[in-house]
N, C-alpha and C positions, 0 to 999 in steps of 0.2 A: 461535434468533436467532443472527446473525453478529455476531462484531465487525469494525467499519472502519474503517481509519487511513486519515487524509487523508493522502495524497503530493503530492508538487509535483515535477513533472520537470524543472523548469529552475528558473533563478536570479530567475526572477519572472513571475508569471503565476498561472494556474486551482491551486486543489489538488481532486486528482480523489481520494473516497473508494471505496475498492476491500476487498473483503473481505479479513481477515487469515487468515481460517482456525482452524487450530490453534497459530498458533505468534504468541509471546509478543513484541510488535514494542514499541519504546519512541521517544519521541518521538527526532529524530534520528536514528535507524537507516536505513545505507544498504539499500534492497532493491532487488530484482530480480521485478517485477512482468510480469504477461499481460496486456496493452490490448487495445484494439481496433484497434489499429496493429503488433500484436506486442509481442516481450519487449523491458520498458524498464528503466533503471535510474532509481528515482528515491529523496527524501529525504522519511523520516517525519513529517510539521508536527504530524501532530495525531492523538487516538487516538476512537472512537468513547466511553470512558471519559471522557474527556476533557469531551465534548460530550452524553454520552447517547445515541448516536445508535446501533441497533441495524437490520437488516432481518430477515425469516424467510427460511430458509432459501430459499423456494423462490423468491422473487425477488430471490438472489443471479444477477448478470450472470455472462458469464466473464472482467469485468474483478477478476481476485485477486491478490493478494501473492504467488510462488513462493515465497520464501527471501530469509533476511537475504544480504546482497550481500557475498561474499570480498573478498579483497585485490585478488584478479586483477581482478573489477569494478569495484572502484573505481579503479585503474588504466586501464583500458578508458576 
């Protein structure tokens, strides 16, 4: 089973839940996520933990988390 943190990419709207992977993401953390639009930068709202919400592995999309988001992206 995956864990998945909801993100929100803008200041108000959908929050899209995208797999975390292996890396330990906390409410509030800026990432650097894969969409279906390409690489976005958006804000952690919420955590699979949070809600229970898990998938299996194999119906992970290629919507995932890359990496907590640097300075330089937040900058960006």
């Amino acid at each position: 089973m995956a864990e998945l943190v909801g993100v929100h990419f803008r200041n108000a709207g959908k929050i899209y839940y995208l797999a975390a992977g292996d890396l330990i993401i906390h409410m509030n953390d800026k990432v650097i996520c894969m969409t279906q639009r390409g690489m976005e930068y958006g804000v952690v709202r919420t955590s699979s933990l949070d809600k229970g919400f898990t998938i299996p592995e194999e119906e992970d999309s290629e919507q995932v988390v890359i990496r907590i988001a640097t300075q330089e992206d937040i900058e960006k």
